[in-house]
N, C-alpha and C positions, 0 to 999 in steps of 0.2 A: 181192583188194582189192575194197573193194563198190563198185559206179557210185555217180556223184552227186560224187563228191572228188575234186578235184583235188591232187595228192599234191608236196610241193613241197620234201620232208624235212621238214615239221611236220604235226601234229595242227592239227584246223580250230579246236577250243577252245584250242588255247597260249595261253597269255597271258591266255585271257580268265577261265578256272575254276582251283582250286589243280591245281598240278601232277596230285598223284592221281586227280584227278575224271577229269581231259582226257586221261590216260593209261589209266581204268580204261572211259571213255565208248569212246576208240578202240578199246579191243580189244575192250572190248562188242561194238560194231559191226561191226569188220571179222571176227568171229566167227558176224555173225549171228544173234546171238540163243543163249542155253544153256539147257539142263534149268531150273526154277525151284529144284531142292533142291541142284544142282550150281554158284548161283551164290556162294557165298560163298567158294568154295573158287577158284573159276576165277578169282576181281578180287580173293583175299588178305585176305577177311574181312566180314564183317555192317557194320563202318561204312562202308564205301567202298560197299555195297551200299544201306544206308541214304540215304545221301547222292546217288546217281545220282537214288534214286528221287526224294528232297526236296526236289531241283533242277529236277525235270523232264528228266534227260535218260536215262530209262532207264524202262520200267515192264512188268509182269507182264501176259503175253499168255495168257487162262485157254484151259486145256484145252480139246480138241476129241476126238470117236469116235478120231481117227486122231494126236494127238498128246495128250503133258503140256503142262501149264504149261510154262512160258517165259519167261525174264527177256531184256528185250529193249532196246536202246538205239533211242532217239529219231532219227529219221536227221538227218544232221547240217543241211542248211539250215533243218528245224524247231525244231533245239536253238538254232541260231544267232538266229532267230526270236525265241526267247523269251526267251534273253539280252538281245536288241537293246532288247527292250520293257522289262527289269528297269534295264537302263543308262540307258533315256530317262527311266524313274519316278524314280529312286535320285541321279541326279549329274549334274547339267546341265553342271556346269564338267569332264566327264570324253568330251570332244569325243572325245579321242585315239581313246580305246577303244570308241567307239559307231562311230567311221570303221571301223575294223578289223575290228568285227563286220559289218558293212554292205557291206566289200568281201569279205570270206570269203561273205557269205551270197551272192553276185553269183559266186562261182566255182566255189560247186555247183552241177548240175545242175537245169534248172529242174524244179521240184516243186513241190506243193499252193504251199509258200510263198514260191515264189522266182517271180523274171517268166521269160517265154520268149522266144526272140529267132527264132522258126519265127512261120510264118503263124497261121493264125483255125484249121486243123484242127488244135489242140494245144491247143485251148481246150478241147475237152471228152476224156475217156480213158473207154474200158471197163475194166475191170477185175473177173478172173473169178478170178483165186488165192485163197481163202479167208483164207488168213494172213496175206497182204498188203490185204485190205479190213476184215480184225479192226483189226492194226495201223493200217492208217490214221484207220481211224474213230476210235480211240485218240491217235491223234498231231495229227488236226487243228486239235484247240483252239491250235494252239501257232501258227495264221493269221491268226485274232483278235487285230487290233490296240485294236477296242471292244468287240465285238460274239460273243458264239457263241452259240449258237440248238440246240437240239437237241429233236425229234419222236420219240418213243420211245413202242412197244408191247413186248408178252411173242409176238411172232411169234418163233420163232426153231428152230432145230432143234437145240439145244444145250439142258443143263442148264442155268438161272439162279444165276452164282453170285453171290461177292461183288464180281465184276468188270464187275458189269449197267451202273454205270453208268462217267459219264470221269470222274474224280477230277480236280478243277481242281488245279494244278500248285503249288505254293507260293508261286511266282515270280508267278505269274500272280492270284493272289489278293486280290481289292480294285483290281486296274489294271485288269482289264474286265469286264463286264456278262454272266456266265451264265446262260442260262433255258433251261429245259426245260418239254415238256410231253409228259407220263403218259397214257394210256390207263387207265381204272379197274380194267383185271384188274392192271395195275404194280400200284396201290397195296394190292389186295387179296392179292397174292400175297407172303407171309413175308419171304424173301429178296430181292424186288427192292424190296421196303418200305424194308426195313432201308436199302439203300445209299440209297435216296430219300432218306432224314432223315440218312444220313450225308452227301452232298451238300448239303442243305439247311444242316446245320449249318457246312460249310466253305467256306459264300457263295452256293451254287445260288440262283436265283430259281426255284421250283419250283412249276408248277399241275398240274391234272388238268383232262382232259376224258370222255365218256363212251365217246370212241372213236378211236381214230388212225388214219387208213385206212393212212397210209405213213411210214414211218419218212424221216427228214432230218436231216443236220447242216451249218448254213451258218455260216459263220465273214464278217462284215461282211455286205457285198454284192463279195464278192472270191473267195469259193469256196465248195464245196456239195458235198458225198455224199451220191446218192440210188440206192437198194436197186432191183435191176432184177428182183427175187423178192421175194416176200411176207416173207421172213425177214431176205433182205438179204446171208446170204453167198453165193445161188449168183452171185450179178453184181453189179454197183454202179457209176455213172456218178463221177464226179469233173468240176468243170463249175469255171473257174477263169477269171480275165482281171478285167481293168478296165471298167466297163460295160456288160458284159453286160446284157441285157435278162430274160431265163430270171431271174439270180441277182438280180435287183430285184424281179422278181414273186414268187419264193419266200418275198424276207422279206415281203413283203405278206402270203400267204398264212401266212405263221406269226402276224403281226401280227395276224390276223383272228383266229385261233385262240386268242393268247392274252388277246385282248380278251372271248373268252367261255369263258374256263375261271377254273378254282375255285382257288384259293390255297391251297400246302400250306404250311403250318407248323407246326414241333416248339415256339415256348414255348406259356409257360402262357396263363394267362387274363388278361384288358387287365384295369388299374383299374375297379372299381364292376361287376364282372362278377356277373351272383347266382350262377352255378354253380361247383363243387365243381373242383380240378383234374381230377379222372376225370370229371367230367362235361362239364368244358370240350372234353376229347380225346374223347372221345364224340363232343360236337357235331359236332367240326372233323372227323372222318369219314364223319361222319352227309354232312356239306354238300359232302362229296368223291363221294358215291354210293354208299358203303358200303352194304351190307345187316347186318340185326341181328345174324347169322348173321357174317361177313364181320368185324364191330367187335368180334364176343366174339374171335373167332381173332385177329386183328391184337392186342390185348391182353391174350391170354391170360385171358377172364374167362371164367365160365359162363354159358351163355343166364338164369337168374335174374337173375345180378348185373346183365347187358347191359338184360334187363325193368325192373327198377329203376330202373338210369341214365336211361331213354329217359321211362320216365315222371315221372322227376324234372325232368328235362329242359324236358319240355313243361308240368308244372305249371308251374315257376319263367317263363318265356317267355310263360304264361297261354296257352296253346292247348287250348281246351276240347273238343275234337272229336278229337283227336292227329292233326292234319295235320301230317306232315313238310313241308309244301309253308308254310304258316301259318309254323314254327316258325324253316322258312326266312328268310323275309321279316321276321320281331318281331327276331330273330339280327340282320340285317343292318340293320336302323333303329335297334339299340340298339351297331350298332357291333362 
């Protein structure tokens, strides 16, 4: 039986998800986590697999040197979490059922999202398992009642795949505020691109900056995951409480950072724009730090087509000299 549950002859979602969910969430969990090619067979098929994911309470922990993929259930006071926030968005007059999830989440185990009823040393946890710092870093959006924040480079000792970034949850989409900010090899790099604009398009607030010295995920001013190694899985802090002063200065510190990073976005081109849609996408990587080199790969063109663009570019913008720096500035006074 995994810690964290207080076991009472029910499941902690009864009542709250259809029967199947709450029943395929438990054995998810009390399982541990299974093969990722091994789950549709383990919970009885692809929709009940489907569904863990769409809910938030299940999701795919990518591969390591020493392990497969992994389909892996949400632990329960974070699933409970995120329930609790869908019930407070969705049905004011459904009192019953936001009590219930309120007192279940109060009878797991204190965790990232639960309170603690130990002193001030409980406030902060080391944490040096790899699987369980992959997993958490995964699972912490689900702390965010307004607020998730997340600091992101290509440090890592893993392959980049399509699990670079946290996919916002379903549930949680549109009810709180996610942003991130990239390091420019993120956005250069193929793969960790791709999920950047997949992000982007499923509500990410998404910038770039030219560097990230450290990787961070803070959830309000209530909790925080910070990497105790350059990559982040050989250690990782978890910093958690109400008031905390540490987790007040981080969001500041993020705060300052997103005030001087570059805005990534996937549409087209604003009204009374002069450039072309591929020229538009040009720019908007041009103005992320991209090199020419870097903008041909990211769209698949050839360094001619990329010459073309750059020069059409700064024709249309009138930059007679080709200052990218110029091209910058005409870019941003015309909006």
């Amino acid at each position: 039986m995994p810690n964290g549950v207080k076991r009472r002859g029910e499941r902690p979602l009864d009542g709250l998800v259809p029967e199947n969910v709450a029943a395929g969430h438990g054995k998810l969990y009390a399982a541990g986590g299974i093969p990722k090619d091994q789950a549709e067979e383990f919970l009885g098929g692809e929709a009940i697999v489907r569904e863990l994911a769409d809910r938030g309470l299940a999701h795919v922990v990518p591969h390591t040197p020493a392990a497969p993929a992994s389909f892996q259930a949400v632990p329960p006071d974070l699933a409970l979490m995120g329930l609790l926030a869908e019930l407070q968005a969705k049905a004011a007059d459904d009192h019953e059922r936001i009590m219930t999830c309120v007192r279940r989440l109060h009878e797991t185990l204190a965790g990232p999202a639960g309170g603690s009823e130990n002193g001030p040393q409980d406030l902060a946890r080391i944490l040096t398992d790899k699987d369980e710092i992959i997993g958490l870093s995964m699972d912490l959006i689900f702390s965010a009642r307004q607020d998730w924040m997340t600091l992101e480079n290509t440090d890592t000792d893993m392959p980049i795949t399509e699990d670079f970034t946290v996919r916002i949850p379903p549930a949680l989409r549109g009810k709180i505020r996610c942003r991130a900010i990239y390091d420019q090899a993120a956005v250069q790099h193929p793969v960790a691109a791709a999920n950047i604009e997949r992000a982007v398009a499923e509500g990410e607030d998404a910038r770039v900056v030219p560097m990230v010295p450290m990787k961070m995920k803070p959830a309000d001013e209530s909790v925080a995951l910070l990497p105790l190694s350059p990559t982040g899985s050989g250690g990782a802090l978890l910093i958690r409480g109400s008031g905390v002063p540490i987790l007040g200065a981080l969001r500041d510190y993020f705060e300052l950072k997103w005030a001087t990073a570059t805005r990534i976005g996937t549409g087209g081109p604003p009204p009374g724009c002069p450039l072309t849609p591929e020229q538009y996408q040009v720019l908007r990587l041009m103005a992320q730090g991209l090199t020419d080199e870097g903008i041909a790969r990211r769209l698949k063109i050839s360094a001619s087509t990329m010459h073309r663009h750059s020069d059409a570019i700064l024709r249309q913008l009138n930059v007679p000299n080709k200052s990218r720096f110029v091209a910058g500035v005409n870019a941003m006074q015309r909006g």
